[in-house]
C-alpha positions in Angstrom: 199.0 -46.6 76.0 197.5 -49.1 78.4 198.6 -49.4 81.7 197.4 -53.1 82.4 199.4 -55.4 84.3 199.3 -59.2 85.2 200.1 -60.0 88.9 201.1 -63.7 89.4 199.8 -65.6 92.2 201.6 -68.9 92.8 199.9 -70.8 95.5 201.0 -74.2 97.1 202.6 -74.4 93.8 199.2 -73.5 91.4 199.9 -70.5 89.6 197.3 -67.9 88.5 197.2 -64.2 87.3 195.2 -61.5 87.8 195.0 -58.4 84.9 195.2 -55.0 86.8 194.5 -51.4 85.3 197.1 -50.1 86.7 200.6 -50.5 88.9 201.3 -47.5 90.6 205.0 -48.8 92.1 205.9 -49.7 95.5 205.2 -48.0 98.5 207.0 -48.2 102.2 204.8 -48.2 105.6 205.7 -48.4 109.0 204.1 -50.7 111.6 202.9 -47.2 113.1 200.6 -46.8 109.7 199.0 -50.1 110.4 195.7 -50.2 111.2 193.7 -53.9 111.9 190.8 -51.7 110.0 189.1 -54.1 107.8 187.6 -52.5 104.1 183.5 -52.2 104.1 182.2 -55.6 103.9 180.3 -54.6 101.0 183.0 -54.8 98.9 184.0 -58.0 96.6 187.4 -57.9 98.2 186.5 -57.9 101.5 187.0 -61.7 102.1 190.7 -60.9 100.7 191.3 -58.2 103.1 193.9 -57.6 106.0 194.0 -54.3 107.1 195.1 -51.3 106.0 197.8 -48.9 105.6 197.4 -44.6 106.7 199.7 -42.8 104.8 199.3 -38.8 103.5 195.9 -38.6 104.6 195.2 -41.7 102.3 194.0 -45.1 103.1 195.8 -48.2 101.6 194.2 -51.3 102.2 196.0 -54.5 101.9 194.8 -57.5 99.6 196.1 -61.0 100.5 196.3 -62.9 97.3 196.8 -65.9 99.3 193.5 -65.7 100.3 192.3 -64.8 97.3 194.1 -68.2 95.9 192.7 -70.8 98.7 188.8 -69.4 98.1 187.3 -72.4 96.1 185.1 -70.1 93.7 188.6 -68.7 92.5 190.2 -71.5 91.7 187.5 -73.2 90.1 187.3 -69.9 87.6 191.1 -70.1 87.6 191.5 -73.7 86.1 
């Protein structure tokens, strides 16, 4: 059974989605897992990066979709 997902952006009142594989359910950090560690720049989500999380030896980087919503090639592909 497919795990796919649609995650909802609304933006300055535009509203988008985004199909995920997966949703693995929520997670809790602490300011004390926060690191200002940005995701290799190589990747296509860098530009919609902030961070990350450390947590159990793993890292969990955090995507803004606000960013992602006010980058002009995204909401061209959106509309």
């Amino acid at each position: 059974m497919s795990q796919r997902k649609v995650i909802v952006i609304d933006y300055d009142n535009n509203f988008s989605g985004l199909l995920v594989d997966q949703v693995l359910g929520i997670e809790q950090f602490t300011q004390e897992q926060y690191r200002p560690e940005a995701i290799d720049p190589e990747s296509p989500f860098a530009p919609y990066n902030h961070g990350k999380f450390f947590k159990n030896d793993q890292d969990w980087y955090v995507f803004m979709p606000s960013l992602l919503a006010q980058d002009p090639q995204y909401s061209d592909a959106a509309i």
